[in-house]
Jmol script that loads the backbone (N, CA, C; Angstrom):
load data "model"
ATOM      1  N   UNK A   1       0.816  -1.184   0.000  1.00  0.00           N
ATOM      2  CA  UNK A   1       0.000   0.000   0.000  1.00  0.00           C
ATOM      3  C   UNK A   1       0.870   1.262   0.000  1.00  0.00           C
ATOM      4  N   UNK A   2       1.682   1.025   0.959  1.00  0.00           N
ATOM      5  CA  UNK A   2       3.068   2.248   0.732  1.00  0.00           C
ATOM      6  C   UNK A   2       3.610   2.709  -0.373  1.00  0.00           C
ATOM      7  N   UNK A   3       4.050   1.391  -0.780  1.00  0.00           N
ATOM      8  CA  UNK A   3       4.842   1.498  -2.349  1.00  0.00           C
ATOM      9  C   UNK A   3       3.943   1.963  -3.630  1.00  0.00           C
ATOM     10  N   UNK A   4       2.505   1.482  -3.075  1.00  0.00           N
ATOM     11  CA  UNK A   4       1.667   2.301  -4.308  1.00  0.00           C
ATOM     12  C   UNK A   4       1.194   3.956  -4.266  1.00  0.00           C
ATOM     13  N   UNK A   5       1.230   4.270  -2.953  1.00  0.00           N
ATOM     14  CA  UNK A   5       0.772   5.727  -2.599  1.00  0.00           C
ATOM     15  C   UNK A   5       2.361   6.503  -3.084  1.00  0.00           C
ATOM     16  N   UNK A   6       3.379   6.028  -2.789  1.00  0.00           N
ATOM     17  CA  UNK A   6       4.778   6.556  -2.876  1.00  0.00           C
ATOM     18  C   UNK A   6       4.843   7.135  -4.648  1.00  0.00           C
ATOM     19  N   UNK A   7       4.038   5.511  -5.230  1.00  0.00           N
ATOM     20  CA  UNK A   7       4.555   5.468  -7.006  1.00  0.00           C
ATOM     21  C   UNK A   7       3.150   6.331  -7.309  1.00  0.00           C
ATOM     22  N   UNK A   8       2.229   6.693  -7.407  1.00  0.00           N
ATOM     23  CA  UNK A   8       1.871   7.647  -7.451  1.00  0.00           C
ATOM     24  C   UNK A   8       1.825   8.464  -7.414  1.00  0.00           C
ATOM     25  N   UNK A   9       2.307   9.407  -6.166  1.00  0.00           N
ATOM     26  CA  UNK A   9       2.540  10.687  -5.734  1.00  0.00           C
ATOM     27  C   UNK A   9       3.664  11.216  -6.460  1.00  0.00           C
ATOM     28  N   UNK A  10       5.223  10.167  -6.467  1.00  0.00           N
ATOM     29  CA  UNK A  10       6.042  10.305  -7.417  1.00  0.00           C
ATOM     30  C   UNK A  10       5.662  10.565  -8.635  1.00  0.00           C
ATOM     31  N   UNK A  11       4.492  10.420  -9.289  1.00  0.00           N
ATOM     32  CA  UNK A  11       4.141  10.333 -11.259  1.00  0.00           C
ATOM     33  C   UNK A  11       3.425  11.558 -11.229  1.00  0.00           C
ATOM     34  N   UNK A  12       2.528  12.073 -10.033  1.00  0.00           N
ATOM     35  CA  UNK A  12       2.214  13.266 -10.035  1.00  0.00           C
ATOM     36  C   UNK A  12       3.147  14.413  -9.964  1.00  0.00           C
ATOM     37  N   UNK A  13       3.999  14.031  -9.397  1.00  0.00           N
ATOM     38  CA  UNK A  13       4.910  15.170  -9.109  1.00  0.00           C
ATOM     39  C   UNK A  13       5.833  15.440 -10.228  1.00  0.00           C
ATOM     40  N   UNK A  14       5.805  14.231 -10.700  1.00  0.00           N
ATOM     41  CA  UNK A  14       6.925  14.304 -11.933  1.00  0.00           C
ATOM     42  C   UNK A  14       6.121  14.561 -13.023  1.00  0.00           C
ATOM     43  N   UNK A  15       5.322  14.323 -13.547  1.00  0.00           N
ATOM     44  CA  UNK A  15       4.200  15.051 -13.990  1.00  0.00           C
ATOM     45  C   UNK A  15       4.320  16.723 -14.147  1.00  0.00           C
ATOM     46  N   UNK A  16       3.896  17.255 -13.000  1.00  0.00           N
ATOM     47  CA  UNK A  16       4.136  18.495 -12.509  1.00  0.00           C
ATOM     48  C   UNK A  16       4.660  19.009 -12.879  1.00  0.00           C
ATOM     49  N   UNK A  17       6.516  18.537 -12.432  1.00  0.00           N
ATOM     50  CA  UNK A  17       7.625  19.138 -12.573  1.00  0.00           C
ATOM     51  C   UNK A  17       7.459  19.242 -13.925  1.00  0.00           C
ATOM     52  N   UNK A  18       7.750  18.709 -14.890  1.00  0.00           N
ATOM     53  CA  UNK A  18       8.195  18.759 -16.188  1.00  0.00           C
ATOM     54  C   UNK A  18       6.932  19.796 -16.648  1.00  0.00           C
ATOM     55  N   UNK A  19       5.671  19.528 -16.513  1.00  0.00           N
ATOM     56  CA  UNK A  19       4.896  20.747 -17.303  1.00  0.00           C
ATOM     57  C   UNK A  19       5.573  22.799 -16.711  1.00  0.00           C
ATOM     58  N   UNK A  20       5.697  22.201 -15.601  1.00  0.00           N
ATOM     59  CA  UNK A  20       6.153  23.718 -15.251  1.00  0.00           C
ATOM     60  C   UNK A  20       7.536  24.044 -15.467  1.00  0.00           C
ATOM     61  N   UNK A  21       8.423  23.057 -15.975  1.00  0.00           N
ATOM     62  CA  UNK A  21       9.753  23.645 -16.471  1.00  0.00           C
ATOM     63  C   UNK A  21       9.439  23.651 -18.064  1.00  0.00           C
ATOM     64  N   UNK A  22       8.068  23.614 -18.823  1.00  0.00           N
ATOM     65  CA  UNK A  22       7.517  23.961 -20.076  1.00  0.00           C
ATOM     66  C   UNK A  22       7.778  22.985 -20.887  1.00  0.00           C
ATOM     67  N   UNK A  23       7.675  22.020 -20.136  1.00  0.00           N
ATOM     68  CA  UNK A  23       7.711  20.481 -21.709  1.00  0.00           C
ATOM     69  C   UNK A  23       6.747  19.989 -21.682  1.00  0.00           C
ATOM     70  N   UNK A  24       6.458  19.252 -22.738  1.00  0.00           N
ATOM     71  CA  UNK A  24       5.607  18.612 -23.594  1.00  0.00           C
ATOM     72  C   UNK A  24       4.721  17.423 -23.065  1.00  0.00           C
ATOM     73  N   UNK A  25       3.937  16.657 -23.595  1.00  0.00           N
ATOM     74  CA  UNK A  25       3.274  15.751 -23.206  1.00  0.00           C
ATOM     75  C   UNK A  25       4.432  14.556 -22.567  1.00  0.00           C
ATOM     76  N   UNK A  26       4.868  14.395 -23.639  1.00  0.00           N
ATOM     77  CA  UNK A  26       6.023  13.310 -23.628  1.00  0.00           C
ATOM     78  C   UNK A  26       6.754  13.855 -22.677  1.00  0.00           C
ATOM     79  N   UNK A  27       7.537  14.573 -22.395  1.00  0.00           N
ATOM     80  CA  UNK A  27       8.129  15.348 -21.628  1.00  0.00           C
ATOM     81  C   UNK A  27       7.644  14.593 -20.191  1.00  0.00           C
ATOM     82  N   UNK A  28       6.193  15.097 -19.650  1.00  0.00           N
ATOM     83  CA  UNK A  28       5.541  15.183 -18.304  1.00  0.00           C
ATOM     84  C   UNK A  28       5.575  13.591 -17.988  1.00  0.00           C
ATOM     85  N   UNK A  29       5.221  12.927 -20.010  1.00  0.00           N
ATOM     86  CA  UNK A  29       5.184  10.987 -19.354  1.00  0.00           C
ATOM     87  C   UNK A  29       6.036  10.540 -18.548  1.00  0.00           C
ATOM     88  N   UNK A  30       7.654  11.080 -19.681  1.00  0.00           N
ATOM     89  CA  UNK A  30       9.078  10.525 -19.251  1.00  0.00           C
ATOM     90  C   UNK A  30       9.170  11.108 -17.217  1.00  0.00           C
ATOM     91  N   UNK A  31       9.456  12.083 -17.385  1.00  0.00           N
ATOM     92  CA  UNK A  31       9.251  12.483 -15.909  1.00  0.00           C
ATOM     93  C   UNK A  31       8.199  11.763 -14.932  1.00  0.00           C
ATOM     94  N   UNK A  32       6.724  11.502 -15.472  1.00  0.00           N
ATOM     95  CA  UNK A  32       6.450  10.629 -14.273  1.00  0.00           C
ATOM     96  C   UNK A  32       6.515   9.186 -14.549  1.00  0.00           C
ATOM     97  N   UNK A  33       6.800   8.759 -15.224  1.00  0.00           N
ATOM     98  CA  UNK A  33       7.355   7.353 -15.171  1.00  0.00           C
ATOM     99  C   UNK A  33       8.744   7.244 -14.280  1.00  0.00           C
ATOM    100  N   UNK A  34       9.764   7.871 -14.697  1.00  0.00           N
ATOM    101  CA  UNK A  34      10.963   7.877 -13.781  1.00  0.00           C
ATOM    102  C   UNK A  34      10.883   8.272 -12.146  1.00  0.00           C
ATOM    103  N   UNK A  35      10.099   9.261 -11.977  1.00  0.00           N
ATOM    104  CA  UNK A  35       9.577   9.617 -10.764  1.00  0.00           C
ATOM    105  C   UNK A  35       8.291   8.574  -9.667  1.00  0.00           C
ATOM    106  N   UNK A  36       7.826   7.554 -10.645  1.00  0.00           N
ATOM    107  CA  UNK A  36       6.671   6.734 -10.275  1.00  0.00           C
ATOM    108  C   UNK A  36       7.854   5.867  -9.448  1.00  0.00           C
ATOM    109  N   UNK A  37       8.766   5.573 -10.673  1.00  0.00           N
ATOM    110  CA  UNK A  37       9.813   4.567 -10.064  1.00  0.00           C
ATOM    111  C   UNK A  37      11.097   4.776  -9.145  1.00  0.00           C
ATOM    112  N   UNK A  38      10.668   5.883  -9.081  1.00  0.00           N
ATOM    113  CA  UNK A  38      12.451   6.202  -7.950  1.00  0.00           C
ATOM    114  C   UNK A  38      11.069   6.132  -6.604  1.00  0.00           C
ATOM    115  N   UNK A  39       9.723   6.725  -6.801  1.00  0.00           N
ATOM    116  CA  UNK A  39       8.638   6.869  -5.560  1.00  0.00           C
ATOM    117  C   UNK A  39       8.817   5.183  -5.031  1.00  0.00           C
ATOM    118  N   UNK A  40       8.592   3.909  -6.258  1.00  0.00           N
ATOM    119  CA  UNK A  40       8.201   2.658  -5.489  1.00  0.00           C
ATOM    120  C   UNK A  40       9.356   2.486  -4.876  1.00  0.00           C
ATOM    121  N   UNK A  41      10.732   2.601  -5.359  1.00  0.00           N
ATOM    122  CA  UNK A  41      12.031   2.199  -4.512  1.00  0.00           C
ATOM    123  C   UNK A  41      12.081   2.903  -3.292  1.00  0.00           C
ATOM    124  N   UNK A  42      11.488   4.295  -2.885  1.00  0.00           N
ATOM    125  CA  UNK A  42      11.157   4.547  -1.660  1.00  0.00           C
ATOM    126  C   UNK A  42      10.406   4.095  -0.989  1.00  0.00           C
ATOM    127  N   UNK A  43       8.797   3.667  -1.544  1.00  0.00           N
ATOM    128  CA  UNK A  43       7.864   3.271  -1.258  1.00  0.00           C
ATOM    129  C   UNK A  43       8.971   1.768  -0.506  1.00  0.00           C
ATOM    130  N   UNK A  44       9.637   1.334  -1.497  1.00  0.00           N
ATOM    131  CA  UNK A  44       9.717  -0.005  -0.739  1.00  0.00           C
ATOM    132  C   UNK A  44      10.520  -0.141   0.089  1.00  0.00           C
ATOM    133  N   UNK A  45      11.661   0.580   0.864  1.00  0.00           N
ATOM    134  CA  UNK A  45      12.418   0.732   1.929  1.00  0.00           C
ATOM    135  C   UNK A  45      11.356   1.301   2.907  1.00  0.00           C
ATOM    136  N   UNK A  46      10.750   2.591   2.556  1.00  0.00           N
ATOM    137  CA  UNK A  46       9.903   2.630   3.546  1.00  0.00           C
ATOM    138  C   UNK A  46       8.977   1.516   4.704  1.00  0.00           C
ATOM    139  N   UNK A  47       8.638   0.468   3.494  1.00  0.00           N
ATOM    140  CA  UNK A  47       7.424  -0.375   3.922  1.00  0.00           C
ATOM    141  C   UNK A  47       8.417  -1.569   4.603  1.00  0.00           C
ATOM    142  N   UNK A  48       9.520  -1.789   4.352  1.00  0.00           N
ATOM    143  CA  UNK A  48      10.938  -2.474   5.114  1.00  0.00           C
ATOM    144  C   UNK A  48      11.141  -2.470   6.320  1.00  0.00           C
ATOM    145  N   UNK A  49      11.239  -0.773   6.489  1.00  0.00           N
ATOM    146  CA  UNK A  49      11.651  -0.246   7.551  1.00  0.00           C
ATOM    147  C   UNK A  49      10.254  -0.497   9.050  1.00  0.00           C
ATOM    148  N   UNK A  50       9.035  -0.099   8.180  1.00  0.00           N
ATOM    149  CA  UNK A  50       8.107  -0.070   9.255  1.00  0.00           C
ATOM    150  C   UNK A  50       7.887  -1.352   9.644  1.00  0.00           C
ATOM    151  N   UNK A  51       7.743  -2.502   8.629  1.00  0.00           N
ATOM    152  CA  UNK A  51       7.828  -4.184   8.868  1.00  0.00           C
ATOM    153  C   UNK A  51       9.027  -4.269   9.934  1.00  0.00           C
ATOM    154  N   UNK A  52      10.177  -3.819   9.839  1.00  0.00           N
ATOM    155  CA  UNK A  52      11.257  -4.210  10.551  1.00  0.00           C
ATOM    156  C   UNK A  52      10.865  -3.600  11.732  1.00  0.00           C
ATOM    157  N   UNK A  53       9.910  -2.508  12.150  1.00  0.00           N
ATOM    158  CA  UNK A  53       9.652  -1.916  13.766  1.00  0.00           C
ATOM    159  C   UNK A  53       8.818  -2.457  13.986  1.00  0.00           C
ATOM    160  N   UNK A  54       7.718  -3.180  13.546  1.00  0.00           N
ATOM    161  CA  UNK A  54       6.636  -3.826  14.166  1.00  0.00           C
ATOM    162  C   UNK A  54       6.729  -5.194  14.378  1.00  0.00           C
TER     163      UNK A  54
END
end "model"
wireframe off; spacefill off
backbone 0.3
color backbone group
């Protein structure tokens, strides 16, 4: 559930970013695809870390 709220929020943001530094459709994809995926590799240490405290 972590890793999916993380890869989301990441594709929005990367999303974001790229329309407001003025690129293109393609532009906003590439950015939230790369950003979806750097979000799940957080997403998934995150969800590691809290498994490992409980």
């Amino acid at each position: 559930m972590i890793v999916l709220f993380c890869m989301i929020a990441g594709a929005v943001y990367g999303g974001w970013r790229a329309k407001r530094r003025g690129g293109n459709g393609f532009d906003a994809a590439q950015y939230a695809a790369v950003f979806a995926i750097i979000g799940a590799i957080v997403g998934l240490f995150v969800t590691i870390g809290v498994e490992r405290l409980l």
